[in-house]
C-alpha positions, 0 to 999 in steps of 0.5 A: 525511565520515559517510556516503556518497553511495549510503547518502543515497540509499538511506536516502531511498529508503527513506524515500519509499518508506515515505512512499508506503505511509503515503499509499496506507494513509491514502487506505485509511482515509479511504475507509473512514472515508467510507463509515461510515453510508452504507447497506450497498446502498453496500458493494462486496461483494468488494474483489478488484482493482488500485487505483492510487494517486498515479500509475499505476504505483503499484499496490494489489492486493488479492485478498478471500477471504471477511474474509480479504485477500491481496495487494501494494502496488508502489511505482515507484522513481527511474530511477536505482535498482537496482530498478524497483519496491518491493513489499510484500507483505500478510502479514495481512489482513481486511475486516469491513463498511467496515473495512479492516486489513492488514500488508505485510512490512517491505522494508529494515530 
């Protein structure tokens, strides 16, 4: 029998949890997208905060220094998991204008 029980589960944990970090990026960017040839009086001037995605618990935070962003995306997992959470530290990252880019640390490899 290839594969245990455990290692299913792990393998699609890890998967949703890659999954959820792909959406939380994708709302990142079509909100950036959205806000191209708008005025810049409409630019938040400083993106510093916690930002919920998909459910509460899920959480964007970001903390802006001049261009450069710091911060962390958690992702809540099953309540059968050893963790409650995933958290991906930003491990680079910068705004210019309505562009947004950032890096988190890979979780599981």
């Amino acid at each position: 029998m290839p594969g245990s029980s455990a290692s299913r589960r792990s393998t699609l944990r890890t998967t949703l949890a890659g999954a959820a970090v792909q959406l939380i990026l994708l709302s990142i960017a079509v909100l950036a997208a959205s806000a191209q040839g708008q005025p810049a009086a409409n630019l938040v001037p400083v993106m510093t905060g916690r930002y919920h995605f998909l459910a509460p618990p899920n959480e964007l935070a970001i903390l802006q220094e001049e261009t450069m962003l710091k911060g962390f995306i958690d992702v809540a997992q099953g309540p059968n998991e050893s963790q409650a959470f995933l958290s991906y530290p930003i491990t680079i990252g910068s705004r210019h204008g309505n562009q947004v880019e950032f890096r988190t640390r890979t979780i599981h490899e």
